[in-house]
N, C-alpha and C positions, 0 to 999 in steps of 0.2 A: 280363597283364590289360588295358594301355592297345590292346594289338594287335587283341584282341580283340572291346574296346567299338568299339559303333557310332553311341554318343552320346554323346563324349566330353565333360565340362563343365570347365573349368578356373576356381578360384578364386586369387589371385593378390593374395600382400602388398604389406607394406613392406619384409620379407624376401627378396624377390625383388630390390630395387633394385640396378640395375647388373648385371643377368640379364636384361635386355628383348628385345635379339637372340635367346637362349635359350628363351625362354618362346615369342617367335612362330613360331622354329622348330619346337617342339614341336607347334603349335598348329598349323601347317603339314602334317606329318605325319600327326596323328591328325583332321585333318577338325574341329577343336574350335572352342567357342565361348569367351571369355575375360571373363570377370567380376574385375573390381579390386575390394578390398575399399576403402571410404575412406582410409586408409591406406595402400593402394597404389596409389590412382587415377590417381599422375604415373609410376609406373610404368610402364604400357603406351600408348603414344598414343593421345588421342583420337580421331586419327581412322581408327585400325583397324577398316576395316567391320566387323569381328566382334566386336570389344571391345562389349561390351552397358553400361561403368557397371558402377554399382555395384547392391549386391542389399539385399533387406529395405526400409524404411518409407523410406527413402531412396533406394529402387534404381530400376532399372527397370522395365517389362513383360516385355520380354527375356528380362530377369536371372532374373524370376521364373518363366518360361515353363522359362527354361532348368533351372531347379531342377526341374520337377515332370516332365520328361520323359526326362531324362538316366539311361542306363545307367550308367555312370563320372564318377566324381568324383575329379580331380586337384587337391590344393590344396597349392601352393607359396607356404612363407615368408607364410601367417596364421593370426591365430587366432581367426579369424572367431567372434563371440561370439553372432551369434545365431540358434542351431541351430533354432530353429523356420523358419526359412526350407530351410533346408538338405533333400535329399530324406530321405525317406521312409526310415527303419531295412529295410534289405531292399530297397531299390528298385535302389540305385545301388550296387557293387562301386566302391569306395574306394583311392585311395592317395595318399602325406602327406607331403610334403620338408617338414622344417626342422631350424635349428639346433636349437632349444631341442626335446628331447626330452620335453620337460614337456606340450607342447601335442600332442604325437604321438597321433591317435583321441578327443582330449581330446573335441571337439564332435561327431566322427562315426564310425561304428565303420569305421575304415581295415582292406583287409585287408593292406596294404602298409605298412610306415612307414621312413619313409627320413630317420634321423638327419645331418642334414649340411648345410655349404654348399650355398643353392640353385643358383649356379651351376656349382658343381664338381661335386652331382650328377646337372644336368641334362646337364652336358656329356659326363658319363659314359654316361645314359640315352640319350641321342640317336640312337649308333648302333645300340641297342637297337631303337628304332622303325619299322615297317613302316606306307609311305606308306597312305592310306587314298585309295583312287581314286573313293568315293562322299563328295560335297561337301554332300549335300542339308540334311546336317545342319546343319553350319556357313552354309551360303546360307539356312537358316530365320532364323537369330540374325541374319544381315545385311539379310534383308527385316525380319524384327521392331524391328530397329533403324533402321530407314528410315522405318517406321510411327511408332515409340515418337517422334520427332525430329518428325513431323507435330504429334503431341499437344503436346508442349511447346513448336512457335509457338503452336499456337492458343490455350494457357493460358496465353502471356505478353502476348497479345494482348487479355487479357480484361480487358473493363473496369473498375476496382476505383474507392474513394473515398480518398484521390486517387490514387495509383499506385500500383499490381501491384508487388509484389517479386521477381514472376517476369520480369517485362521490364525491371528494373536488372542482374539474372544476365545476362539474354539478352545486351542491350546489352553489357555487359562481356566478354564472351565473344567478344563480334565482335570488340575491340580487345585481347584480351591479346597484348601482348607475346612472342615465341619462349619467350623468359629469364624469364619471371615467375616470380614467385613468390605463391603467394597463399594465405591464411591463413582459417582461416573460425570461427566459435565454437558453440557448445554448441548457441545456440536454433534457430531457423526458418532461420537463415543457413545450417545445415547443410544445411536440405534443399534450398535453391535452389542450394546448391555442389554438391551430389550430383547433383540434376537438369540444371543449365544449365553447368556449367562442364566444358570441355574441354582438357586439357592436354597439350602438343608432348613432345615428347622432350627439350626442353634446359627443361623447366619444372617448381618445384615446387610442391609443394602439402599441406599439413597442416593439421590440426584435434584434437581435444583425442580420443584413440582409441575410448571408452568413452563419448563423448558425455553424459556428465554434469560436465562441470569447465566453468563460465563463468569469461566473462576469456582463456583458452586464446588467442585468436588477437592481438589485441595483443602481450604478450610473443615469441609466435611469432614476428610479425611485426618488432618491434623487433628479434631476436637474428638472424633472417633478413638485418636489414638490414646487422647487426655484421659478420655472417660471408660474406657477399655485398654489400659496400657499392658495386659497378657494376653489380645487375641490379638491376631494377623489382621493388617491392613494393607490392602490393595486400591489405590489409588488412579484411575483411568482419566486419560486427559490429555485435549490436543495439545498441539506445538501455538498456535496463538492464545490461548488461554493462561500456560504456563509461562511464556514472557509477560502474559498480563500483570500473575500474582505468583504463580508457582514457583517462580527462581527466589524471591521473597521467604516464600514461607521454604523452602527448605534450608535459609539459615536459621528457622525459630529450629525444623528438625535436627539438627545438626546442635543446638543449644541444650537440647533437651531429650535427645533419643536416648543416652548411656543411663536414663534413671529409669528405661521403660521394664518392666516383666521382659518381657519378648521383642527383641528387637525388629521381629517383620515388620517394613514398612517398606510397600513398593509404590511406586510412581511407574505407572507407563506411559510412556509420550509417541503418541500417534506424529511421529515429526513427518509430517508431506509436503510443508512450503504454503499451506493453504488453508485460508478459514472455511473451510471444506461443507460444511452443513447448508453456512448461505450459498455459495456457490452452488450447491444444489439447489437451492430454493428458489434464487433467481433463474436456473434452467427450466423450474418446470413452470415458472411465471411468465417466460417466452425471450429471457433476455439471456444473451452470454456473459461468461465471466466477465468480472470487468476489476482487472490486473491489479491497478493500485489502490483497491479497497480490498482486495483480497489477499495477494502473496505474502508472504510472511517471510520473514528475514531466515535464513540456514543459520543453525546454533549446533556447536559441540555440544547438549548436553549432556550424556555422559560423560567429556571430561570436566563442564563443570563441577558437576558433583564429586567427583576425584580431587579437584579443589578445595572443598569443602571437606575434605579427610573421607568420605563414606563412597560407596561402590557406584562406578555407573557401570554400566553396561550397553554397548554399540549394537544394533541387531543390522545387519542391510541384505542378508538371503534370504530365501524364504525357509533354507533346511538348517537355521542357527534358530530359528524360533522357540522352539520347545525344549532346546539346551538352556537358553537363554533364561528363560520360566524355573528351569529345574536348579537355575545356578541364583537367581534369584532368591527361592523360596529357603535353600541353603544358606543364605549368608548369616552373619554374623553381626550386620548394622544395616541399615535401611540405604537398598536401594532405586537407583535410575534407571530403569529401560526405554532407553534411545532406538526405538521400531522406526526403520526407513519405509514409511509406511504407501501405497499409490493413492493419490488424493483425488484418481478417479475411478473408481471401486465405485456402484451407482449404491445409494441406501433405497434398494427396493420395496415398496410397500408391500403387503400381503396383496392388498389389490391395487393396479394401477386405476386410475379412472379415465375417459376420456381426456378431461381437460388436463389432468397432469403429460399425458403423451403426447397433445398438441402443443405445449405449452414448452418441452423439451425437443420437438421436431421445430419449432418455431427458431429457437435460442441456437439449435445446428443451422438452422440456414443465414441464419443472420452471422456465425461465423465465428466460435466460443475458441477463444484459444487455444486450449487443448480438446479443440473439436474430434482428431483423429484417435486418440486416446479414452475421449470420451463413450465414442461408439462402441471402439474396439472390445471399453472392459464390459458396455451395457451390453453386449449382443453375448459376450463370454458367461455373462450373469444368469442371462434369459436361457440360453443353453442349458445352464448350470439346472434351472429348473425345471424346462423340458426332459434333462437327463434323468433326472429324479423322478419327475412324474412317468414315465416308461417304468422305472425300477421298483415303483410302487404298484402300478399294473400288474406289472409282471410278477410280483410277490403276491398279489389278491389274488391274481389268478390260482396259483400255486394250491 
């Protein structure tokens, strides 16, 4: 079957980990493109021209390109949960490595299912495999990926009141560490970790699987630092999350950081006043904000943590950002970055659908309280990608 396909797609867990040689070889052979699920996004390196990111409301263009066009669907070690992205019943000829037997066809009718270690069965499959001497397919997913990396300067670029969330991912991104490690939570933090963040070979990366557990990245991040206490740890996480549990756990940091190897340990707090992610969620549902399930109390945290003897740090320009990052990665004990961040910044999907635009024109007429703002940063966004897609033209042409 994979000899066969001439569009091969490869999705690709957390069950893969420690299979990364494996998988690109595969990927080498059959001409394929490689989509990580969240969960196995430190899996494959970022900077594999064909690695497209991840897929769904967090994914790519790519990713999603790759879904709608692919004959064969290879998915090793996930269990990728949401099949409305996934192709089309009858489009794509399937097949399914994992342990757990449980997930085998679970999301997609596999006609293949390969109960097993993913590495010990891919190491089996391998010499199975007949080179594919046509690359066209795979060189789509690396031009699409050259494009899709256009659109996300331009939208980190975009002006917001006061700073873009997508240009603190950006920023961060340009300075992670090989060895990092970096943790992200439930809300909005997810999607700029989906979108803007790239991760090496010696680097990890987690978040709560299922995307509905807040708090997740804290704990992550604190036990990361337990069982890794010589690599860097970057900690991503909104402003209602971290009065959840975060202001908590940074007195356990504060009890136990002076015994670490390395003292990096960043916290960055997207502080915007708002539980940001449902507020989106209910816009595209058709309703507007709705104030007293949402706002979120204004907290000094950075001078918190000044309290607690270790570093914060205030961000509120957009041109202190990347200082901020650089004075971070320098310290000397684990810091707080306090990002005054705009909590209407939209989290764009790769594709929008109908019902999500109805469902967002609906929740404006009905009167979303930061309706004006709402618009303002979505139309700056859409721009954002219009700009890009000219500047990706205009390079093809070239």
């Amino acid at each position: 079957m994979l000899n066969a396909g001439s569009k091969v797609a490869m999705i690709v867990g957390q069950g893969a980990r420690g299979a990364t040689d494996e998988v690109i070889a595969i990927a080498e052979q059959l001409g394929a493109g490689v989509i990580t699920a969240l969960l196995g996004k430190d899996v494959i390196p970022g900077d594999l021209p064909y690695h497209t990111q991840q897929l769904g409301l967090l994914g790519s263009k790519p990713s999603y390109d790759m879904m709608q066009d692919c004959d064969t669907l290879l998915m090793i070690g996930s269990n990728y949960p949401y099949a409305e992205f996934l192709p089309k019943t009858g489009q794509a000829r399937g097949v399914q490595i994992d342990l757990a037997a449980g997930h085998l066809s679970l999301r997609y009718p596999m006609e293949v299912n390969l109960a097993g270690d993913a590495k010990s069965t891919m190491t089996a499959l391998l010499p199975l495999l007949h080179r594919h001497e046509d690359r066209s397919w795979q060189e789509k997913a690396v031009e699409g990926m050259q494009d899709w990396e256009q659109v996300l300067i331009e939208e980190a670029a975009t002006k917001a009141d006061p700073i873009n969330p997508r240009s603190v991912y950006h920023e961060l991104n340009k300075r992670l560490p090989s060895d990092v490690i970096v943790t992200a939570d439930a809300g909005s933090t997810a999607d700029w970790y989906g979108h803007h963040i790239k991760l090496g070979r010696e680097a990890s990366g987690n978040l709560s699987g299922m995307l509905a557990s807040m708090l997740a990245a804290m704990p992550y991040a604190v036990s990361a630092k337990f069982a890794h206490p010589d690599r860097p740890v970057v900690c991503t996480i909104g402003d209602g999350a971290f009065q959840m549990l975060g202001m908590n756990e940074m007195i356990t940091v504060k009890r136990h950081w002076k015994s670490w190897a390395n003292p990096t340990f960043i916290v960055l707090i997207l502080n915007n006043g708002d539980l940001n992610q449902v507020s989106w969620e209910m816009r595209e549902a058709g309703d507007p904000r709705y104030d007293t399930s949402q706002l979120v109390e204004r907290i000094d945290y950075a001078g918190y943590t000044e309290l607690l003897g270790m570093k914060g740090i205030t961000v509120e320009r957009p041109e202190d950002v990347a200082g901020a990052w650089d004075a971070a990665f320098a310290a000397d004990c684990p810091v707080v970055l306090d990002v005054h961040t705009d909590p209407n910044v939209p989290p764009l999907p790769a594709h929008v659908s109908l019902k999500e635009a109805k469902g967002f024109l609906a929740a404006m007429r009905k009167g979303d309280p930061a309706e004006v703002s709402v618009i303002r940063d979505s139309v700056r966004a859409v721009g954002a990608e219009l700009k890009a897609g000219v500047k990706n033209a205009l390079s093809h042409d070239d």
